[in-house]
C-alpha positions in Angstrom: -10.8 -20.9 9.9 -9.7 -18.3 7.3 -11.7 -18.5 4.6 -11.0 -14.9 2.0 -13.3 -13.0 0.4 -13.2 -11.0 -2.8 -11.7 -7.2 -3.3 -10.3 -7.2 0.1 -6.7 -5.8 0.7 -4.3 -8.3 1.9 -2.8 -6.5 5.2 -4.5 -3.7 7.1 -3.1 -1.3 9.2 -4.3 -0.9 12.5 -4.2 2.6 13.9 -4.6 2.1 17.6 -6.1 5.3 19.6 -6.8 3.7 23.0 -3.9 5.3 25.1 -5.1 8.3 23.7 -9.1 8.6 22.4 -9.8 5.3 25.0 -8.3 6.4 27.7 -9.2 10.5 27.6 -12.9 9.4 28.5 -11.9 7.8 32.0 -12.7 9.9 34.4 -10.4 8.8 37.0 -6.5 9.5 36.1 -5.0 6.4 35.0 -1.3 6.5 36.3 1.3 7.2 34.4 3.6 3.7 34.9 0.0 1.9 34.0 -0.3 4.6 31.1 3.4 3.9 30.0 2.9 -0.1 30.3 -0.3 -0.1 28.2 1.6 1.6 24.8 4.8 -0.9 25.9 1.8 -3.9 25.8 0.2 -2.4 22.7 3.7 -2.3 20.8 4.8 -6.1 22.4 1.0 -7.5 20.7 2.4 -6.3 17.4 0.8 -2.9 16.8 3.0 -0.7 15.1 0.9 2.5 15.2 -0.3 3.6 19.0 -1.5 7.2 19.2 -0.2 8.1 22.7 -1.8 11.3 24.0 -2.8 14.7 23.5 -1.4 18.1 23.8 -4.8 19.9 24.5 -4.8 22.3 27.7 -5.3 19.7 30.9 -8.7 22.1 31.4 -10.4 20.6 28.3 -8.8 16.9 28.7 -7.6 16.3 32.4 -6.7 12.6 31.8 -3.9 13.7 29.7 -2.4 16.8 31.3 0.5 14.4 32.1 1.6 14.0 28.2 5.4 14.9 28.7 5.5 12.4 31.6 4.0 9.9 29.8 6.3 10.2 26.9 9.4 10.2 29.0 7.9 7.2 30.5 7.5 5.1 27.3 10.6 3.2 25.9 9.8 3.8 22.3 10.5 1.1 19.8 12.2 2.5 16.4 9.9 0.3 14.7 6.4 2.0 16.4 5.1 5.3 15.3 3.7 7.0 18.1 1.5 9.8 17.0 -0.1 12.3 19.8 -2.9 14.6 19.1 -2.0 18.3 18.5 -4.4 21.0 18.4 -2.9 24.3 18.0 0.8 25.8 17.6 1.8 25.6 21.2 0.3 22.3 21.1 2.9 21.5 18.2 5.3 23.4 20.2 5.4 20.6 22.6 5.3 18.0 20.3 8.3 19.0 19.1 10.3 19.9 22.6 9.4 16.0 23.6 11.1 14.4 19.8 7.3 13.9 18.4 8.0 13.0 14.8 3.8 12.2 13.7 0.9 14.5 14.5 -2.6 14.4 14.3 -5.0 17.5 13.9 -9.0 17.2 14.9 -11.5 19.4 12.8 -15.1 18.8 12.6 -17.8 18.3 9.3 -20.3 20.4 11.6 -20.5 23.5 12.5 -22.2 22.9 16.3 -19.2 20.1 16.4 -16.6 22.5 15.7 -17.8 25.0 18.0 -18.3 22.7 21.2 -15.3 20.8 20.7 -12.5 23.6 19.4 -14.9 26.7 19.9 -14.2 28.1 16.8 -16.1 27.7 13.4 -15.1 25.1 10.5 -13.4 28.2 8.4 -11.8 29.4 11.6 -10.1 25.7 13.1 -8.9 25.2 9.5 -7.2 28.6 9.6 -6.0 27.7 12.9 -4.6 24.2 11.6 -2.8 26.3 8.7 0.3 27.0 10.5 0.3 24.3 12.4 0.4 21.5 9.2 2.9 24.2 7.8 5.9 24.3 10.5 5.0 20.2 11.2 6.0 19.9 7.5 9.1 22.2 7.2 9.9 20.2 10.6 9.7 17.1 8.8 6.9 15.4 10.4 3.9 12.9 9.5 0.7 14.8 9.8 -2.6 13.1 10.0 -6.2 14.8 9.9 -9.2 13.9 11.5 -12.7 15.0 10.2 -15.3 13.9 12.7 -19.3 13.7 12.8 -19.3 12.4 9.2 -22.0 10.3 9.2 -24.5 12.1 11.5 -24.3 14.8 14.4 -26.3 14.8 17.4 -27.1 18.4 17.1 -27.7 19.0 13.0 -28.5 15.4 12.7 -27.7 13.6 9.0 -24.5 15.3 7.6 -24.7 15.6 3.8 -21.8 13.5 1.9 -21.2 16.8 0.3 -20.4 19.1 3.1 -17.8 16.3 4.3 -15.8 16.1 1.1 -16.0 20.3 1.0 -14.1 20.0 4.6 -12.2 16.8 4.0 -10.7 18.5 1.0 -9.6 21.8 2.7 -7.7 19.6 5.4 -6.1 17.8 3.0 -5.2 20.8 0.6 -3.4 22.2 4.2 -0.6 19.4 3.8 -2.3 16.0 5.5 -1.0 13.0 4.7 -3.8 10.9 5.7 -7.2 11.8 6.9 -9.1 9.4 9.0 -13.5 10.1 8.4 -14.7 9.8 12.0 -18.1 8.6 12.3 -18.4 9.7 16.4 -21.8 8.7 17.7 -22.2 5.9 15.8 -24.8 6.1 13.1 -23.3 5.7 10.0 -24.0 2.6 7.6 -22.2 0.7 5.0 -23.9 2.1 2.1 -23.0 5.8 3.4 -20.2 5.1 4.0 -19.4 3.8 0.7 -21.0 6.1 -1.2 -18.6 9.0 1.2 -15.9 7.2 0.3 -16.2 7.1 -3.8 -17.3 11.2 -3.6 -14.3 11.4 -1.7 -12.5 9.6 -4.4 -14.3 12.1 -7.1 -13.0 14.6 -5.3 -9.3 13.7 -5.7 -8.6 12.4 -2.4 -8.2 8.4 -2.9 -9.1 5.6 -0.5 -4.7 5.3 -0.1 -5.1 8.3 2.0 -7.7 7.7 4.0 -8.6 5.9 7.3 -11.7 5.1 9.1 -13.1 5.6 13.1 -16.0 4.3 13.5 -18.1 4.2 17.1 -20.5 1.2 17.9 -23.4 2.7 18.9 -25.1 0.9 17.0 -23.1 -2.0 16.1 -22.4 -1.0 12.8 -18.6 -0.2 13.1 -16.9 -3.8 11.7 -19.9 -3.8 9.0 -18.7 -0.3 8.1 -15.5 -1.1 8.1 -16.0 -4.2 5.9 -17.6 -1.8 3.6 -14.5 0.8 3.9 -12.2 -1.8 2.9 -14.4 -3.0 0.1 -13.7 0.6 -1.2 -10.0 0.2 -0.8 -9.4 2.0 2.5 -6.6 0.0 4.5 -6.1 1.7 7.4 -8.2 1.5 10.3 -8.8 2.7 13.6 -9.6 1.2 16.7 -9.2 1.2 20.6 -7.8 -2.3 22.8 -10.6 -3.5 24.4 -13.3 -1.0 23.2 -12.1 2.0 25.4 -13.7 5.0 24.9 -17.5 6.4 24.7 -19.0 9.1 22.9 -20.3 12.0 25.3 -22.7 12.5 22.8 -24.7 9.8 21.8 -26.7 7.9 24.6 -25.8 3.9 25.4 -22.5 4.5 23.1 -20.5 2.1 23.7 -17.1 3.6 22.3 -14.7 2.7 19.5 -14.4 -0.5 17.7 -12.4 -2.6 19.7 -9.0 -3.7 18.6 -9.6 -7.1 18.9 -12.8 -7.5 17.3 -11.4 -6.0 14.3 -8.4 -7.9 14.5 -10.5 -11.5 14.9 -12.6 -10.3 11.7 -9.4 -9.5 9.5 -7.7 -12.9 10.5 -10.7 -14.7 9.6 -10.8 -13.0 6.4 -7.5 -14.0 5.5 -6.0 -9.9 5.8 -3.3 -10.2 7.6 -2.0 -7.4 10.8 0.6 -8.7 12.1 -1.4 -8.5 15.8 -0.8 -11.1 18.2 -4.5 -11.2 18.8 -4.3 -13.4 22.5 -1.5 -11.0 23.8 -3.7 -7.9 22.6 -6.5 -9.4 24.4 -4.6 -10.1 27.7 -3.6 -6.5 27.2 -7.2 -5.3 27.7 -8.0 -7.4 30.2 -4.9 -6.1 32.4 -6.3 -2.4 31.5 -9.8 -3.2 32.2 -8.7 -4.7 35.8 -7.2 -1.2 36.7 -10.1 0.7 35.5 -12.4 -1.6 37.7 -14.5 -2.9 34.8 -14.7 -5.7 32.2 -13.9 -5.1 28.5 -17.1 -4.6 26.1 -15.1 -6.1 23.1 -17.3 -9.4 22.6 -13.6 -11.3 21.5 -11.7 -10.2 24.6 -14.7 -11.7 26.9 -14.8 -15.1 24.4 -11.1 -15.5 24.9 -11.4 -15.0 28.3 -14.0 -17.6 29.2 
């Protein structure tokens, strides 16, 4: 039954990251034809946004040293964006040899974050990301930020809402078009995530340019995100079937499913434009070749 509520937008966009931020976590190489036929599923189950890979160096990621195969491999539909993640100029390089037209960037709220994850500071990834936002521009493509840990961090613990608007900003004064506030173990709530939101807003960057990621560590992410779109955000990430963890937070237990989010929104009246029982058969097919059932709680109720 769809029964509305109050201050909610009426259509969401769902930014899905599973071929890309579900699938990087697998530690056994997913093939290429089963890569290529999860994005084709994705796109045929109505999503029109699939982040697709990553152009990081196959040392860091291994799961997706095979980007430019996997992009030759997948038909892509003129009415699907297919963003891949770019972390440095010969990262955009490639983006642009394989006909990328939307990027995403990856920086970090933290300090220890930044370090582990790009081994450089905050100042000096955002000095990396510079040139990188500039040529994608002049080029003509869609760039999209990411600013993780901004709800806690496993190493400096609570992040102050301050010190993520002070980075939040900077990425978006290098040319972003949106910016998606990661919360990556897990631990934010609604009221912080709120309250990050409106000092975001304060700051000059408005809830139109923003997306959400939240984790469901601790089963918080569709109450955050209820809370995010409360605040006007209407774009929101998440992975079919749950995919993905979080390396560091124990018992994570990954992004915010696809379908769960999609089963809330439709409930609520919002609508997607998600076929939620093909997105659902999707992830079952996917978990069958990764040897394990789905953790989104709507893909094992449709299933029974």
């Amino acid at each position: 039954m769809r029964v509305p509520l109050d201050g909610l937008p009426e259509r969401v966009t769902i930014y899905e990251v599973g071929p890309r931020d579900g699938l990087q976590n697998e530690k056994a190489i997913v093939p290429v034809a089963d890569k290529a036929e999860f994005v084709a599923r994705l796109a045929g189950a109505g999503l029109r946004t699939i982040e697709t890979t990553s152009f990081v160096h196959p040392r860091w990621v291994p799961q997706l040293a095979d980007a430019e195969e996997l992009l030759g491999a997948v038909t892509r539909d003129p009415a699907v964006r297919y963003p891949v993640l770019v972390p440095n100029e010969h990262g955009l390089d490639r983006a642009l040899a394989n006909g990328i037209t939307e990027i995403a960037i990856f920086g970090s709220a933290t300090e220890t974050f930044a370090r582990r994850n790009l081994n450089r500071t905050v100042e000096e990834s955002l000095a990396m990301f510079a040139p990188v936002v500039d040529r994608a521009r002049a080029e003509g493509l869609w760039v999209r930020g990411y600013v993780s840990m901004v709800c806690g961090d496993p190493w400096e613990g609570d992040v102050p809402i301050e010190q993520v608007v002070s980075v939040a900003t900077r990425m978006m004064d290098l040319g972003c078009s949106e910016l998606s506030l990661g919360d990556t173990i897990g631990v934010g709530t609604p009221g912080q995530v709120t309250a990050l939101i409106e000092a975001l807003a304060a700051a000059g960057v408005g809830a139109d340019r923003l997306a959400v990621h939240f984790h469901d560590t601790y089963g918080q992410a569709l109450a955050n995100t209820l809370a995010a779109l409360r605040a006007g955000v209407t774009v929101v990430d998440a992975s079919a079937g749950g995919l993905g963890g979080c390396p560091y937070a124990e018992s994570a237990t990954g992004n915010l499913p696809t379908e769960d989010l999609v089963w809330m929104l439709d409930g609520l009246g919002v609508e997607t434009g998600v076929d939620l029982r093909r997105l659902a058969e999707t992830s079952r097919w996917m978990a069958a070749r990764l040897g394990r059932p789905s953790p989104s709680r709507v893909v094992q109720a449709l299933a029974e």
